[in-house]
Residue frames relative to the residue before (quaternion, step in Angstrom):
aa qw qx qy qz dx dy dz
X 1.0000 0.0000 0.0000 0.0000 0.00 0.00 0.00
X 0.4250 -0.6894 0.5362 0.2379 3.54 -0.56 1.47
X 0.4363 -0.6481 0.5708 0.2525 3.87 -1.11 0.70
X 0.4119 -0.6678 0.5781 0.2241 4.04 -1.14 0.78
X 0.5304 -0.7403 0.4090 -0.0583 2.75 -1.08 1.65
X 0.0572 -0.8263 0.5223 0.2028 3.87 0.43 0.72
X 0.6673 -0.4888 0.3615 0.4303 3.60 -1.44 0.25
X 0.6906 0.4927 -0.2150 0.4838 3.08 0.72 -1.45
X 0.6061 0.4493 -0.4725 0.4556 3.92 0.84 0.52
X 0.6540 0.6063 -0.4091 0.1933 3.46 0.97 -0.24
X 0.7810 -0.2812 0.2067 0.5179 3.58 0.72 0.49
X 0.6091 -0.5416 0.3377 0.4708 3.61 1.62 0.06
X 0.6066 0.4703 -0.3843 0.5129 3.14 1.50 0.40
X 0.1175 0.7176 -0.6861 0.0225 3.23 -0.92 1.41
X 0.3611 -0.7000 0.6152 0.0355 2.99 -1.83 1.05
X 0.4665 -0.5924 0.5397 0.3744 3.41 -1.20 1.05
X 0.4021 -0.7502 0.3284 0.4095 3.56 -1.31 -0.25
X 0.3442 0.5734 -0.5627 0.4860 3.34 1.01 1.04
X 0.5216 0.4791 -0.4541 0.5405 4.08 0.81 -0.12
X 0.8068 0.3861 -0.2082 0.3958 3.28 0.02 -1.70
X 0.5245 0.4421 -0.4411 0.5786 4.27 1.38 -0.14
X 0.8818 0.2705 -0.3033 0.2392 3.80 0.43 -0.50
X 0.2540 0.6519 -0.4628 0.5444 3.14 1.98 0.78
X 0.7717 0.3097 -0.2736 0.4835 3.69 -0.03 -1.44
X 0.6364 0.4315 -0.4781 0.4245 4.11 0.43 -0.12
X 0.5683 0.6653 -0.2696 0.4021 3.57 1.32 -0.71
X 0.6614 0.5499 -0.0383 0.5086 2.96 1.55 -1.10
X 0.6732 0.4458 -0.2301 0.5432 3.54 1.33 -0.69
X 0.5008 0.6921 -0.2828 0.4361 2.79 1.18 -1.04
X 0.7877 0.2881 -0.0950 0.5362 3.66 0.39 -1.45
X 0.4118 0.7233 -0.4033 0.3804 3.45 1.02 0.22
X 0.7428 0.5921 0.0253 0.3115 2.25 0.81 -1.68
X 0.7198 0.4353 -0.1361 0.5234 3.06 1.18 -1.91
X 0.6122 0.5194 -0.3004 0.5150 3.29 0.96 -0.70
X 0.8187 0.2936 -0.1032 0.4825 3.89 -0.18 -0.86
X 0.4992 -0.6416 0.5327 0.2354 4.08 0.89 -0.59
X 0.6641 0.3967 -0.2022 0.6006 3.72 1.21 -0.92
X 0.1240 -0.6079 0.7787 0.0932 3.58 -1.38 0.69
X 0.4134 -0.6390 0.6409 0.1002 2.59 -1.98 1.78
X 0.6928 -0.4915 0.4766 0.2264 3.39 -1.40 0.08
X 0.6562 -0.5783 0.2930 0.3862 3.64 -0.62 0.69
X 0.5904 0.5757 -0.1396 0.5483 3.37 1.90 -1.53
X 0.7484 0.4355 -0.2802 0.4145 3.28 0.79 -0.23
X 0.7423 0.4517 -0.1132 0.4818 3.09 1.12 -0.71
X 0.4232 0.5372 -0.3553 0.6373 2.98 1.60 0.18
X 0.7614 0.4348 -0.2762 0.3936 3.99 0.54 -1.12
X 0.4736 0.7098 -0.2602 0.4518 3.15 2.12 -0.86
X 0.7864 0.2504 -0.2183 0.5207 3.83 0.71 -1.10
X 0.4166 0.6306 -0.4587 0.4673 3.68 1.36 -0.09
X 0.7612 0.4363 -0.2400 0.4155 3.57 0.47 -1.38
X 0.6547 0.4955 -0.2207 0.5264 3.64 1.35 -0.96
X 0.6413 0.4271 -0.3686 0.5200 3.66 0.77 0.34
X 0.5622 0.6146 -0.2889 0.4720 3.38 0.71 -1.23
X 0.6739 0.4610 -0.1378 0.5607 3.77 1.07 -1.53
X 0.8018 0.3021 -0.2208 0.4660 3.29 -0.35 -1.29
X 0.7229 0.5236 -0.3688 0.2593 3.84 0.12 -1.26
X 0.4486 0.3856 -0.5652 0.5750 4.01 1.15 0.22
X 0.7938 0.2835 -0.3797 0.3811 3.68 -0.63 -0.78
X 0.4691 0.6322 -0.4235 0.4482 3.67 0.75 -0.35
X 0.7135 0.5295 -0.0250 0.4582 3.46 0.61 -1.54
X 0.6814 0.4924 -0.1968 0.5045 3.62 0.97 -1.11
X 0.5333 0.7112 -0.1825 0.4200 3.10 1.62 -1.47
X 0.7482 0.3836 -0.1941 0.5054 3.61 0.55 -1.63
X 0.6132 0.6709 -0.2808 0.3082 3.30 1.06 -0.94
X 0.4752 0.5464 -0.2298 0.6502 3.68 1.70 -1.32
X 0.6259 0.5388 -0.3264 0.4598 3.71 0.32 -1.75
X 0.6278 0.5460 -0.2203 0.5091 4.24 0.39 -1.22
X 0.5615 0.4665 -0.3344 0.5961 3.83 0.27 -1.58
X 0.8658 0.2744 -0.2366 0.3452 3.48 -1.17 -1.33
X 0.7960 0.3083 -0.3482 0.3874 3.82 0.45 0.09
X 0.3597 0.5590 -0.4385 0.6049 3.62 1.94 0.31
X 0.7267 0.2580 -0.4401 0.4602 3.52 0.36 -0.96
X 0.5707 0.6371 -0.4308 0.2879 3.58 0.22 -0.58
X 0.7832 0.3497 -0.2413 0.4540 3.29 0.66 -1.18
X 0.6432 0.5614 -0.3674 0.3690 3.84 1.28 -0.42
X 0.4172 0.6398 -0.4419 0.4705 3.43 2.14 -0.55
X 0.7095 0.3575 -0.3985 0.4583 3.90 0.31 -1.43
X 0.6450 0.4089 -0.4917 0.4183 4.16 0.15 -1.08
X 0.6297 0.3670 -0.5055 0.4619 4.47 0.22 -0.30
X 0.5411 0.4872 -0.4535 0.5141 4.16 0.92 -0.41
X 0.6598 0.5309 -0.2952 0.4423 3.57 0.13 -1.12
X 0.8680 -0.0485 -0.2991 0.3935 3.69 0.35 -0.57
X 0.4223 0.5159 -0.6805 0.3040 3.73 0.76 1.05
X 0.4672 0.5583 -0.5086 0.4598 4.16 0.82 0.31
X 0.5678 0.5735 -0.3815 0.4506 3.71 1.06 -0.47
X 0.8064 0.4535 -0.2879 0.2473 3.07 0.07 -1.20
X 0.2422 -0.7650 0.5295 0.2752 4.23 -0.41 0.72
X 0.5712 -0.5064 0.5735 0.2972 3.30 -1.55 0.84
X 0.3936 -0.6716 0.6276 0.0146 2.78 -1.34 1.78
X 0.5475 -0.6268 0.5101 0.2171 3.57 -1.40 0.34
């Protein structure tokens, strides 16, 4: 027997349940289109459970790298920005 899964275990991602109904229809949905078979409500529900649990570290790590490189980016122009301040000294 498979153990129930609280929101607040999913990696800090918690979903209202109008998100988490339009994830798993989103999910059937492409299930469907994609394979011809339609999954059950129970399944598709464990489907986006399992696909968060998984994906949301690298998902998360991802934005994090994505964050880094445009902090450094923008502190590169603000260290350009004030060596144009500074006035030539004698």
């Amino acid at each position: 027997m498979s153990k129930k899964i609280k929101r607040e275990d999913l990696f800090g991602i918690q979903l209202t349940e109008q998100q988490k109904d339009r994830l798993t229809t989103a999910f059937r949905d492409f299930f469907e289109d994609e394979t011809g078979e339609t999954l059950g409500i129970f399944q598709a529900e464990a489907c986006v459970t399992f696909f968060i649990e998984n994906m949301a570290p690298h998902a998360y790590n991802l934005g994090l790298s994505h964050s880094r490189e445009w902090l450094k980016t923008q502190l590169e122009s603000i260290d350009l920005d004030f060596d144009m301040l500074y006035r030539q000294t004698k």
